[in-house]
C-alpha positions in Angstrom: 5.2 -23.4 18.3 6.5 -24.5 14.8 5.6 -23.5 11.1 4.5 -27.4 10.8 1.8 -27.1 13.8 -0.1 -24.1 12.0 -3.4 -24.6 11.5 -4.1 -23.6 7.9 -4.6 -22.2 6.1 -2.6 -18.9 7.6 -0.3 -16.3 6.6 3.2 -16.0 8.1 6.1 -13.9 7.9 9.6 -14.4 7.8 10.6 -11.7 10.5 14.6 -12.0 9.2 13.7 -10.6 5.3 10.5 -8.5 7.4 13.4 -6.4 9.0 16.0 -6.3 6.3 13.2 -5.5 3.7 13.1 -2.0 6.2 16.8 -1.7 6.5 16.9 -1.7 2.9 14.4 1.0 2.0 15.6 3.3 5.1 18.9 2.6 2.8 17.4 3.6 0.0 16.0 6.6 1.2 19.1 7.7 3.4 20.7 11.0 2.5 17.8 11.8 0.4 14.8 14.2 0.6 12.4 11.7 -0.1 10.5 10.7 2.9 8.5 7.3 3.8 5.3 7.3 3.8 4.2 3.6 3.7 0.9 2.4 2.5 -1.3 0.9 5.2 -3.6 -1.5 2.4 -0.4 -3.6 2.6 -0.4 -4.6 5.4 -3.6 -3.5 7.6 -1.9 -4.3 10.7 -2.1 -1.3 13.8 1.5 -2.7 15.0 3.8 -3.1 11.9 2.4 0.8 11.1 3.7 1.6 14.5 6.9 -0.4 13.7 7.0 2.1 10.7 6.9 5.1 12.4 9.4 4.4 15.2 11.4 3.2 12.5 12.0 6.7 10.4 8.6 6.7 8.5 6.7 10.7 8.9 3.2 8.7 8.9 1.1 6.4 7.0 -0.9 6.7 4.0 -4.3 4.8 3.4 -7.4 4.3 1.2 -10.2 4.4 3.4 -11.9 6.4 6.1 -12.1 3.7 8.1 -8.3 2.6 7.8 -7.6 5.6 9.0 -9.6 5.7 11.6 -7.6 2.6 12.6 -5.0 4.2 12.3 -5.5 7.2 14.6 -7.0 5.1 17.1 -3.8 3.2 17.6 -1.7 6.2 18.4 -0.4 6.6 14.5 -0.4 11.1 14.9 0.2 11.5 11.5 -2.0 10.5 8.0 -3.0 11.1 4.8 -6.1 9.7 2.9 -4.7 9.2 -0.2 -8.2 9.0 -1.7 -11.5 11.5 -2.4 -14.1 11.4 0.5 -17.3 13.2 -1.1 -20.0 11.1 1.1 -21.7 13.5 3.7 -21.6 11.1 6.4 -18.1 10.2 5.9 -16.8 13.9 5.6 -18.3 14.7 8.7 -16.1 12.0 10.1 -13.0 13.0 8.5 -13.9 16.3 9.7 -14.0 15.1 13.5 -10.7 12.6 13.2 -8.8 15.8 11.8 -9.5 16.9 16.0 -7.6 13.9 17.1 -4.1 13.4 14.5 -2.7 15.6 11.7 -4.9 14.2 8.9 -4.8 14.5 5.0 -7.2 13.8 2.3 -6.8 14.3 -1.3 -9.6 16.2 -3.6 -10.2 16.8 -7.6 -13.4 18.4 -7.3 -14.7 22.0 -5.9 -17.8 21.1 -4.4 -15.7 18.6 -2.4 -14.0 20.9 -1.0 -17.1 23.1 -0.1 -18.4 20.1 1.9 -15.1 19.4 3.3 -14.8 23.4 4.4 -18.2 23.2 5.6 -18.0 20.5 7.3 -14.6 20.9 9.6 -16.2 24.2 10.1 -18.8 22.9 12.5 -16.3 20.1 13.8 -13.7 23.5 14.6 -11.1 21.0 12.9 -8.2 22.2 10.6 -7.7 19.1 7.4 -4.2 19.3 5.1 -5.4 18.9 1.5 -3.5 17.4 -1.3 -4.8 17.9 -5.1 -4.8 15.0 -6.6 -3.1 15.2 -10.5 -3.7 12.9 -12.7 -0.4 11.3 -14.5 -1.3 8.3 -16.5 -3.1 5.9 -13.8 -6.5 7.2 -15.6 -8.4 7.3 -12.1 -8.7 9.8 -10.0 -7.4 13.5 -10.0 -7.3 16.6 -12.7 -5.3 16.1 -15.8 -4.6 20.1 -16.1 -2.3 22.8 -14.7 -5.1 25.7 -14.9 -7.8 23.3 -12.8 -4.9 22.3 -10.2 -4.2 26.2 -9.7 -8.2 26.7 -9.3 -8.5 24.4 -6.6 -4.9 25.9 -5.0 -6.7 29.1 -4.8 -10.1 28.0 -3.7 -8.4 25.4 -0.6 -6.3 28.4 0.2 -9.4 30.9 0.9 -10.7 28.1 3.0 -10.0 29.0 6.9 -10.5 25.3 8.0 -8.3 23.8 5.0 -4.9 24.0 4.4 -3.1 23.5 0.7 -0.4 21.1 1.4 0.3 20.4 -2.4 -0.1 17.6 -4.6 -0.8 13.4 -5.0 0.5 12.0 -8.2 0.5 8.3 -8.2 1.9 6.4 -11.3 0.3 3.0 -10.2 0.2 1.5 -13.2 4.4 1.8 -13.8 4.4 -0.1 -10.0 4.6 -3.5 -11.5 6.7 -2.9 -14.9 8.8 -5.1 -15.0 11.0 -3.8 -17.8 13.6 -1.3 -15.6 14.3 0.9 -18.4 10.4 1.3 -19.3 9.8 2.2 -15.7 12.4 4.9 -15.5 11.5 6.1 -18.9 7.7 7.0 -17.9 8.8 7.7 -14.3 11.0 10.5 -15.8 8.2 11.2 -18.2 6.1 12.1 -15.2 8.6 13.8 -13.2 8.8 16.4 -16.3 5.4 16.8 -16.5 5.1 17.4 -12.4 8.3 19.8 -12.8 6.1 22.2 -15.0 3.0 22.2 -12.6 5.6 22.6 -9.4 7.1 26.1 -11.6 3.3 27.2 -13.3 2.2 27.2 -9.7 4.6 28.8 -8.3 4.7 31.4 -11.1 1.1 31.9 -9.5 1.3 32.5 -5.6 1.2 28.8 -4.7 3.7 26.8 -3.1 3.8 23.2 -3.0 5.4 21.9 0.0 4.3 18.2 -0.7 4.3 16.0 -3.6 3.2 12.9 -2.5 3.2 9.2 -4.7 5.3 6.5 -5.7 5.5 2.7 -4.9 7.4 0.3 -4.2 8.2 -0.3 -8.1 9.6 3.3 -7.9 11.0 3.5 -5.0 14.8 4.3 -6.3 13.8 6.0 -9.0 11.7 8.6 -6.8 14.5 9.0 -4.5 17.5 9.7 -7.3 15.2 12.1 -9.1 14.3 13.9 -6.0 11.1 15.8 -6.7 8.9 13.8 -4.6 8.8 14.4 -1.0 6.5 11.2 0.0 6.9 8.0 -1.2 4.0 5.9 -0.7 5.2 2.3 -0.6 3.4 -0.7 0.8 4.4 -3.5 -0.5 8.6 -3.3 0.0 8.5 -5.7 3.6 6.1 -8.3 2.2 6.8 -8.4 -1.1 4.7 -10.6 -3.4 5.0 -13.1 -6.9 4.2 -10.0 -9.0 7.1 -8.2 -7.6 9.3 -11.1 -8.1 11.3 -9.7 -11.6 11.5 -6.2 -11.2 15.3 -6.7 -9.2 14.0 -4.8 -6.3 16.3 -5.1 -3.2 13.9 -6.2 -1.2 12.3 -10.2 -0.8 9.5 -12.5 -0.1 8.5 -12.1 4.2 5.3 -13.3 3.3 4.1 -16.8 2.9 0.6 -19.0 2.8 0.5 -22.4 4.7 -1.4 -24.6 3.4 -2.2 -28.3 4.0 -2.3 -31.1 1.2 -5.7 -32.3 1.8 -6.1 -34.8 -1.1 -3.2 -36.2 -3.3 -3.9 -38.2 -7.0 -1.3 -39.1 -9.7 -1.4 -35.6 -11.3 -3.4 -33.3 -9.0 -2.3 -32.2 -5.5 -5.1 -30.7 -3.5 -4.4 -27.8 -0.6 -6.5 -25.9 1.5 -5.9 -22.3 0.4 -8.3 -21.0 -2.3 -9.5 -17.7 -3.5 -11.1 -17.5 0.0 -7.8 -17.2 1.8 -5.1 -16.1 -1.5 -5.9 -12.7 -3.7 -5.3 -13.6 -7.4 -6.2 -10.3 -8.8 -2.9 -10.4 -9.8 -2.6 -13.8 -10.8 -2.3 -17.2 -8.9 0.9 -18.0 -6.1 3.8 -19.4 -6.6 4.7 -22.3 -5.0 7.8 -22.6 -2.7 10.6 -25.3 -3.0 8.7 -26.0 -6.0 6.8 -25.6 -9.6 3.3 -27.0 -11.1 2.1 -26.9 -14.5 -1.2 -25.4 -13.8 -3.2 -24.2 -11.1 -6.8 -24.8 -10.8 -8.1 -21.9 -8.3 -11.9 -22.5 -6.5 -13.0 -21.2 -2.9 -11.5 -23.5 -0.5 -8.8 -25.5 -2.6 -5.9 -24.7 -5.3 -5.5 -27.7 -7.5 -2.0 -28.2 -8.1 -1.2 -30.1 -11.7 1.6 -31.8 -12.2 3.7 -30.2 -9.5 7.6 -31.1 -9.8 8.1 -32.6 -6.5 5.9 -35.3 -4.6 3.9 -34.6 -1.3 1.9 -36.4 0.8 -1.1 -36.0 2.2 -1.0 -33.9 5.3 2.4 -32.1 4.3 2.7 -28.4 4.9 3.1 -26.3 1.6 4.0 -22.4 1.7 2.7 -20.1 -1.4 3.7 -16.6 -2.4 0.9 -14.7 -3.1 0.4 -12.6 -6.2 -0.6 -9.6 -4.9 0.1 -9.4 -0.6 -2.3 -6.2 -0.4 -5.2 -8.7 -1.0 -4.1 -11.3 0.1 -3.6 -9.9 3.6 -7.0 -8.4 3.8 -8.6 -12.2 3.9 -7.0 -12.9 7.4 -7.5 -11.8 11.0 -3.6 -12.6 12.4 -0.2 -12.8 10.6 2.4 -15.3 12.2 5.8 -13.9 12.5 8.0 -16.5 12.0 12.3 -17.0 13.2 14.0 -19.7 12.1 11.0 -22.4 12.1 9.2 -21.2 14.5 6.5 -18.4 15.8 7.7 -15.4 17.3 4.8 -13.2 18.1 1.0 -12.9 16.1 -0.1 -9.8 15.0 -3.5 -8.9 14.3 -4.9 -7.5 10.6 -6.6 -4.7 12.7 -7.8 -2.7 9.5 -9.4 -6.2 7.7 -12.1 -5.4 5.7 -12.1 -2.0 6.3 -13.3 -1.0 3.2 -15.4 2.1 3.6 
C-alpha cells in the first residue's frame, strides 16, 4: 500500500532516516564509554525497543510503572525507571517485576526507600536503585552532596536494594538551541557531578552508574565521558523542536493528514490537537510554509500556506514534540520509498501510571 491510500490521519515513518538515525548514534557512541540507554516515552512501541537492544543498546529507560511493565513483558531483560514510585500499590508491583528483568528505579526520599525495602522483601526480589541528583531541571531529586551520601548509606544497608549510583538529567539544556550554551551548562554540570562522584567516594561509596542525558546532549555526554548511560529518545524520530540544534540525525517521523476543506486563505486538514502534541509548539508543514496555524481538536487551520492544495490532497506534518505526539496513536506506518513496509503497534499508549 502507498503513503497516498492512508487513512488519516496516521503517523508514519521514513524507515531509510529510522535506521540511519541509529547508525548515527551507535557512531556517536563508538569507542566511547557511554552506553545507550534509549528512552521508551519516545516511542512506546514493544518492537523498535527490541530493535534497540539487538542493535547495541544495554536496555531501556522509562517513566512509568506501567511502561515498564510493557516493557518486560515483551522480552526487554533489562530497565530502569527513571522516575520516583512512592504509591503502595505501585511499589508492590515494582517489587514483583524486579522477579521477572533486572529493573531500576530512581529515589530522593528515605521513606521511599523503606517502602521500597519493605516491599521487595515480601516479593524475595532484589531492585537496582539510582539517587536521583538534582542539576538544574528543578524537579525531582536532592540538590546536595551530604543528602546523596545519606541515601548511599541507607540503600546500601538494605539487603533487598542495591546502590547502583546516580540519575542526573539536564532536561531543560535538551532543546537549546544555542550549541555553545548547551556545552557551557553541560560542562557546568559535569563539574558539579565530578565533585559528588570524588565526595562519595572519599566516603565508602562507589558509583558504578551515572545515568542522564538526551538526545540534545548526546555528543557532548559522550566527549566528556563521565556519564555511563545516555538516555535518549528522541534521536530516530526526531521532531520540529529539534530541527536547529545541527544534530546528525533527521526527521523519520511524519503526520498524514487530509485537506478536508479548502477557502482562498485557509486550508483545512484533519489532524488536530487530538492526533498532533503541541506542547512544544504547532508542526511544521512539509514541502511547504503557512503564515499561521489555527490548532482545535480535529482540524489545523492552515493560513495563507505558500503552495496551493486541493481538497482531498495528502499533507505530511512534523510534529513539535514526537514523545507526545506518538502517545495519541495505536500503530506507526513504516514507510520505503512511497510505500508501507510493516505497522507497528504503540504498545505502551497511554500508559501513564
Amino acid at each position: 500500500m502507498e503513503i497516498k491510500n492512508i487513512q488519516t490521519p496516521a503517523l508514519i515513518v521514513d524507515e531509510n532516516v529510522f535506521l540511519q538515525n541509529s547508525i548515527n548514534m551507535s557512531k556517536i557512541l563508538s569507542g566511547k564509554t557511554l552506553k545507550l540507554r534509549p528512552h521508551f516515552k519516545s516511542h512506546k512501541c514493544a518492537e523498535i525497543a527490541r530493535f534497540q537492544v539487538e542493535n547495541g543498546a544495554i536496555g531501556l529507560t522509562c517513566a512509568k510503572l506501567s511502561e515498564a511493565i510493557d516493557l518486560v513483558d515483551s522480552g526487554v531483560e533489562n530497565v530502569l525507571v527513571a522516575n520516583q514510585i512512592v504509591e503502595k500499590s505501585k511499589i508492590a508491583t515494582l517489587a514483583h517485576l524486579a522477579n521477572c528483568a533486572n529493573l531500576t528505579v530512581c529515589v530522593d526520599d528515605i521513606q521511599n526507600v523503606k517502602d521500597l525495602e519493605n516491599a521487595c522483601g515480601l516479593m524475595s526480589s532484589t531492585l537496582n536503585v539510582l539517587i536521583e541528583y538534582e542539576i538544574g531541571m528543578e524537579r525531582c531529586g536532592v540538590s546536595s552532596k551530604e543528602e546523596v551520601l545519606n541515601l548511599a548509606r541507607f540503600i546500601s544497608s538494605c539487603k533487598h536494594l542495591k546502590f547502583k549510583g546516580v540519575q542526573a538529567y539536564a532536561g531543560h539544556l535538551s532543546h537549546e538551541i544555542s550549541g555553545e550554551d548547551r556545552l557551557l551548562e553541560t560542562s557546568k554540570n559535569t563539574e558539579k557531578l565530578k565533585e559528588l562522584i570524588a565526595y562519595l567516594n572519599e566516603n565508602g561509596i562507589e558509583v558504578e552508574t551515572l545515568s542522564g542525558g538526551s538526545t540534545g546532549t548526546s555528543i557532548i555526554k559522550a566527549e566528556q565521558g563521565l556519564y555511563t548511560e545516555l538516555q535518549a529518545g528522541s534521536y530516530l524520530f526526531m521532531d520540529a523542536t529539534y530541527k536547529d540544534l545541527n544534530l546528525p540525525f533527521k526527521n523519520s517521523l511524519y503526520i498524514v493528514a487530509t485537506v478536508v476543506s479548502v477557502t482562498s486563505n485557509i486550508t483545512v486538514v484533519d489532524a488536530g490537537v487530538k492526533s498532533c502534541g503541541i506542547d512544544q509548539g504547532m508542526p511544521l508543514g512539509v514541502g511547504f510554509t503557512y503564515e499561521k496555524i489555527v490548532a482545535s481538536e480535529e482540524h489545523f487551520q492552515l493560513h495563507n500556506p505558500s503552495k496551493k492544495f486541493n481538497v482531498g490532497d495528502k499533507v505530511l506534518l512534523i510534529p513539535a514534540h514526537c514523545c507526545s505526539t506518538v502517545n495519541l496513536y495505536d500503530k506507526i506506518y513504516f514507510v520505503k520509498d512511497g510505500k508501507i513496509t510493516r505497522r507497528v503497534q504503540v504498545s505502551a499508549r497511554g500508559c501513564s501510571k
